[in-house]
Residue, then its C-alpha position, 0 to 999 in steps of 0.5 A: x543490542x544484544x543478539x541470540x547466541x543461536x542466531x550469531x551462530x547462525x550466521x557465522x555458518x552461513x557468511x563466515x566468520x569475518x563476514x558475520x562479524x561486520x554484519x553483527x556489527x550493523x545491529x550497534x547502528x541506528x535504523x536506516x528510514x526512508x520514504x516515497x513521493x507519490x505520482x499520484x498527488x499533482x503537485x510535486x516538490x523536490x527532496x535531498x537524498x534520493x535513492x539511487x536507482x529507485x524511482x520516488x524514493x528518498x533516505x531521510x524521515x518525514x514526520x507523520x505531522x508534516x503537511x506533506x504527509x497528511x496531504x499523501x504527498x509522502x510515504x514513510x518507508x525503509x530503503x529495503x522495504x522499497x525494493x519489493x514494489x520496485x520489483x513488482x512493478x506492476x503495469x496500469x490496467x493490471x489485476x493485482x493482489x497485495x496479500x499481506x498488506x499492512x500497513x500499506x507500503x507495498x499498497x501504495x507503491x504498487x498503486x504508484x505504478x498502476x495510476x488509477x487504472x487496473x485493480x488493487x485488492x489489498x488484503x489483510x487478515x488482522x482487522x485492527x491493522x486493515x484499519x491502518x491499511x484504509x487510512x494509508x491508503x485513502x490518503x494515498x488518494x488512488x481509486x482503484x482499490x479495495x481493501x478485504x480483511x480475509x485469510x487467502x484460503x477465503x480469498x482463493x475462493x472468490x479470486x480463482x485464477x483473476x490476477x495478473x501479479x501478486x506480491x506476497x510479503x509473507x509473515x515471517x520471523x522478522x530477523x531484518x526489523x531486529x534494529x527497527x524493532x529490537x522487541x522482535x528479538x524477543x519472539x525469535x527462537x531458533x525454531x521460530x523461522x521453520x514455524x513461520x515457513x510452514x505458514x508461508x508454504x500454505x499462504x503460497x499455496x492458496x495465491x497460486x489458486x488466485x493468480x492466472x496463467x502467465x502470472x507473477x508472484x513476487x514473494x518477499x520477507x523481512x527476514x534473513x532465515x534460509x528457511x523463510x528464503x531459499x528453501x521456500x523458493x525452492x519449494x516453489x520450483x519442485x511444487x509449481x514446475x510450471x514456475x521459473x525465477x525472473x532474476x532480480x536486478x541486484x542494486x544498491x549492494x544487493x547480493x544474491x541468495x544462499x545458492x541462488x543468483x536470481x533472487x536477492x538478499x538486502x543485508x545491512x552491512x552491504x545495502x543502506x537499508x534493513x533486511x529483506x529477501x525477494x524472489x520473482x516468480x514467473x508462471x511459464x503457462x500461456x496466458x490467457x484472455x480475461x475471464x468475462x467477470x460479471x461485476x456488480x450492479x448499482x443499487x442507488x435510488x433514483x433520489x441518491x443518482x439524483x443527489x450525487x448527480x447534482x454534486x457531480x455536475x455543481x463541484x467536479x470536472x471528470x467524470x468517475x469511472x466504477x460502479x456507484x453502490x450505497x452501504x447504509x448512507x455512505x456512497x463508494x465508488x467500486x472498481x469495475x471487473x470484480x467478482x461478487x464479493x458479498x461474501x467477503x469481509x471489506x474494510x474498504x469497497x472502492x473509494x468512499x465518495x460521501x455520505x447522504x443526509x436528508x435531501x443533500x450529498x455530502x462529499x467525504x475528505x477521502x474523495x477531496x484528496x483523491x481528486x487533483x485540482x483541475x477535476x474539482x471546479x472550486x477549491x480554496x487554498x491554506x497557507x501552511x499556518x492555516x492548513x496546521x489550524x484546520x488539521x487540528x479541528x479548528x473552523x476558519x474565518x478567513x478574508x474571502x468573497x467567496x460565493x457559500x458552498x463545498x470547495x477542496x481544501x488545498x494545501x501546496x496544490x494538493x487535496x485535503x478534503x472537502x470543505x464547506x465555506x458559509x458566510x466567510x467561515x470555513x467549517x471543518x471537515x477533516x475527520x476527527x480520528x485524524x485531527x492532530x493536537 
């Protein structure tokens, strides 16, 4: 891999010469990969490889064609990537805010430590990729969270003072994915890092609005530029006085910034991983009691309550806790204690429950797979050659008695959707954008 010129004497200022040179040398060495379990899913199963000090987190790749992928039970996420959620940390029944969510790693980390309880709102301002980020997401099977497609500026406006914790990851000029992506050496320039750190400066700005007094901002990067890093960070401190650094445990060959031991730098010559920067802020202000929010309302018909009641009391053993609400036909499930948001662009409203036919419910693949089995009353269980047919479309005649009706399709003891079973055939369900050739 050919480096910068103005990048290589960059760094050789910043660590010194022999320094420099090991680290140059990491950029010749293939990509380090990872990935996460999620605690979410009910059934588990053990990996080789986990990493030290890192709850659900493994060295290794998984396929995106694997049965645990597909059923959520793994996310795809490098080492140093891991590191920012870990931090965060936040705590079940938390307001939090993933800022700039896609593709969805931070999301479902932090929606590992929440445990459906609290919210999430993740955010991202590119609609093609907060696509991605509801697709992760709903296979993740969490059921605590939206997903809005907004700038923070438009955020700020309807989040005022409303989170707990939020973890920003901020756009950045991505020095740290030169070995996973090598075509990001291309949009790089010696300006390139004061560029985007004029971006993070109003991104941070606009969370400062949205967090609440006593908050935490955990702010993050993939990239290795002081500008991006420590310069913000002290920004921050003269701009926010209120605000001091909770010092980031320094594991797995983690060093601490450029004149800054609270915060922490993952280089790749020191920490099996790629790169990334993360400082954790904490607002010294008293906090204060919740704001009374006035949530929304259900606006069913009597014949939809009707609908999915008689699905609910037929097909499940729990009891959903949000606020019904219909979008055209489809029914979600919203998280209660949010503002009005009619005003925002969603990609997500909650979790998507179904969708009404004439004089029926039908339940969607995202509530089959956020359900564990012990809350649906039937389910039926694919073997893995069966579960591989099913994902790629097919209807399955299989050997069974079982009376006509909707069942959870399991795969290693974890959800896959609804299905309908009709006179021996399990008619397919899964969602055609999924299905695997």
């Amino acid at each position: 891999m050919q480096l910068p010129e103005s990048f290589r004497l960059r760094y050789e200022k910043w660590l010194g010469t022999e320094e420099a040179q090991a680290f140059f040398q990491t950029f010749q060495q293939p990509a380090v990969t990872g990935f996460r379990t999620n605690p979410l899913k009910e059934n588990q199963r053990s990996f080789d490889a986990p990493i030290p000090s890192m709850p659900w987190s493994y060295y290794g790749k998984v396929s995106g064609k694997s049965l645990e992928h597909v059923t959520g039970l793994v996310y795809s996420q490098e080492p140093a990537a891991q590191v920012v959620g870990q931090i965060a940390q936040p705590e079940p029944g938390m307001k939090v805010l993933d800022l700039c969510a896609a593709p969805g790693g931070k999301s479902t980390h932090l929606l590992s430590y929440l445990n459906n309880q609290g919210i999430l709102v993740s955010n991202e301002i590119n609609k093609k990729r907060s696509k991605i980020l509801v697709e992760n997401i709903e296979r993740f099977g969490a059921r605590n969270v939206i997903v809005t497609n907004e700038s923070a500026e438009r955020l700020a406006k309807v989040f005022k003072a409303y989170f707990d914790l939020i973890v920003l990851d901020a756009p950045c000029s991505g020095e740290g994915m030169f070995r996973k992506d090598p075509d990001a050496i291309n949009y790089w320039s010696e300006d390139y890092p004061a560029s985007c750190a004029r971006l993070q400066r109003k991104i941070i700005q606009d969370a400062m609005i949205m967090l609440k007094p006593g908050g935490r901002l955990v702010y993050s990067t993939c990239t290795w530029a002081p500008e991006e890093n420590e310069d913000i960070v002290n920004w921050v401190l003269e701009e926010f006085p209120d605000f001091n650094l909770i010092p980031v445990a320094k594991i797995n060959g983690m060093v601490e910034g450029l004149g800054q031991p609270e915060t922490a730098r993952m280089y790749p010559h020191h920490f099996k991983g790629e790169g990334q920067f993360v400082a954790h802020f904490q607002d010294k202000k008293q906090g204060i009691s919740d704001k009374p929010v006035k949530s929304g309302k259900s606006n069913l018909t009597k014949d939809q309550l009707h609908y999915w009641r008689e699905f609910e009391s037929k097909h499940l053993n729990v009891k959903l806790e949000g606020i019904l609400q219909t979008f055209g036909d489809e029914l979600y499930l919203v998280p209660q204690g949010l503002p009005d948001l009619s005003k925002m662009r969603l990609a997500r409203n909650g979790l998507h429950l179904g969708t009404y036919k004439t004089k029926r419910f039908e339940p969607s693949f995202a509530l089959g797979v956020a359900l564990k089995p012990k809350e649906v009353m039937q389910s039926l269980t694919l073997c893995d050659e069966e579960a591989e047919r099913y994902i790629r479309g097919e209807a399955l005649a299989l050997n069974s008695s079982l009376p006509n009706g909707w069942y959870q399709v399991l795969v290693a003891g974890n959800g896959l959707g609804f299905a309908k079973w009709v006179n021996g055939t399990l008619k397919n369900y899964y969602p055609k954008g999924l299905r695997m050739k």
